[in-house]
C-alpha positions in Angstrom: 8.9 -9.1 9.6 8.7 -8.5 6.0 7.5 -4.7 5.7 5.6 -4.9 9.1 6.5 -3.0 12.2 8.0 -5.3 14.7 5.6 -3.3 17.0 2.7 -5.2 15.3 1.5 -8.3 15.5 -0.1 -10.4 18.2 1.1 -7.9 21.7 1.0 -4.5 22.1 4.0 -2.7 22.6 6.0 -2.3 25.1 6.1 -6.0 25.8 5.8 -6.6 29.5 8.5 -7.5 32.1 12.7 -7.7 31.5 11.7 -10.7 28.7 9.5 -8.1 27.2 12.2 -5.4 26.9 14.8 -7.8 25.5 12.4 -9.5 22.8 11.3 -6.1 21.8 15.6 -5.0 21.2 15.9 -8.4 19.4 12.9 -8.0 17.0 14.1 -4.4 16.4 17.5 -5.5 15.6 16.0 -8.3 13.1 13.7 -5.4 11.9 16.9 -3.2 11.0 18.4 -5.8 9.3 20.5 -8.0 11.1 20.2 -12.0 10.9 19.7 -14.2 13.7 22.8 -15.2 14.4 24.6 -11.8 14.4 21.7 -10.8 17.0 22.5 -13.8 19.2 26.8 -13.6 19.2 26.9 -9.8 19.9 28.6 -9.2 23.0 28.7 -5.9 25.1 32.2 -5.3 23.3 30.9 -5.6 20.1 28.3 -2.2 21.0 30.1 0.8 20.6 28.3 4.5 21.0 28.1 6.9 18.9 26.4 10.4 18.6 24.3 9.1 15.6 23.2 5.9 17.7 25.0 2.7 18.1 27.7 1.0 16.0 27.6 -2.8 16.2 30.5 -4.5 15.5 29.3 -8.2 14.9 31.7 -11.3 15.1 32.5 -13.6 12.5 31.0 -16.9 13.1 33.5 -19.6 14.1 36.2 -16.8 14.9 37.3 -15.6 18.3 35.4 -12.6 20.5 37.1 -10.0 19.1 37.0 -11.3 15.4 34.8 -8.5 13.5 33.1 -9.3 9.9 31.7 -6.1 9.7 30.5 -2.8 11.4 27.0 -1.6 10.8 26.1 2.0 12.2 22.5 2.3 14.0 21.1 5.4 13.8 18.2 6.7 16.7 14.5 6.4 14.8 12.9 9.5 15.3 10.6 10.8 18.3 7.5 8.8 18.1 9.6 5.5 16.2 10.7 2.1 18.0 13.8 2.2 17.7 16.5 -0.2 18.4 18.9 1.6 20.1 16.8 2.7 22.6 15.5 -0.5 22.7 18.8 -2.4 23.1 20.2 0.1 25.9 16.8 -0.3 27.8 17.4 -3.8 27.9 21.1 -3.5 28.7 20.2 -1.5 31.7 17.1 -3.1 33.1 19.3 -6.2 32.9 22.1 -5.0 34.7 24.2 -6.1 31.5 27.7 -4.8 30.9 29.7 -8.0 29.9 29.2 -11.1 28.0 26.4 -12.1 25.7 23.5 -8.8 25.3 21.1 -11.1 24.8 20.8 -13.6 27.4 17.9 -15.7 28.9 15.8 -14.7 31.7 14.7 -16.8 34.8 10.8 -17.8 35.4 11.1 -14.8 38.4 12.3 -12.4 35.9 15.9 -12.0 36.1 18.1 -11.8 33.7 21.1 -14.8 33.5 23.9 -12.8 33.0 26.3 -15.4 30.8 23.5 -17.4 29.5 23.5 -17.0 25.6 20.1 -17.5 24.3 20.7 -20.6 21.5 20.3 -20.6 17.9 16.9 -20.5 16.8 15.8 -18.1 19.9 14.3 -15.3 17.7 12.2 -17.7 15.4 10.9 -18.6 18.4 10.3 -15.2 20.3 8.7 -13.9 16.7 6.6 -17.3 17.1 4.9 -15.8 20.4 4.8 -12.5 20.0 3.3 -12.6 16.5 5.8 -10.4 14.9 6.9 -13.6 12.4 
């Protein structure tokens, strides 16, 4: 994203449809910092709210689910900002996600499967389509 928006680039924000709303939480994630494959191993234990915005505990690689490497605080952008914490719990919630992976694949008719990890090399490839790479 290097010093671009995620919100720019080929599609206008918001993207449409539940694939739309979880592309847009994972380019924001990428765009606050976090590598690919912390996006892709967080799992709905590894979220934890605060008042500030989200805290995201993120797995070490190799290591067992509740294995942390490190914690790394989310704040909420400002009015008017995309910001990832919104982003991520409208995801969550238009998903119907409260175990597992957070971000998971979704079906040709638009639902999310719940349990379906997307696979290394997913964002590359959403950032590919939506012209945010």
């Amino acid at each position: 994203m290097q010093g671009r928006d995620a919100g720019q680039g080929g599609q206008a924000w918001p993207l449409p449809g539940l694939a739309g709303l979880r592309d847009r939480a994972m380019l924001l994630l990428a765009a606050a910092g976090l590598r690919e494959a912390e996006i892709l191993r967080l799992d709905a234990q590894h979220l934890v709210p605060s008042a500030a915005g989200l805290v995201l505990r993120l797995a070490r690689p190799g290591a067992g689910p509740d294995a942390v490497a490190r914690e790394v605080a989310l704040p909420f952008a400002p009015p008017g900002r995309p910001c990832a914490v919104r982003a991520v719990e409208a995801w969550r919630r238009a998903a119907g996600l409260r175990v597992g992976p957070v971000f998971c694949k979704v079906s040709r008719a638009g639902r999310a499967e719940e349990g379906r990890r997307l696979a290394a090399g997913a964002l590359r490839g959403i950032m590919r389509r939506r012209g945010a790479g």
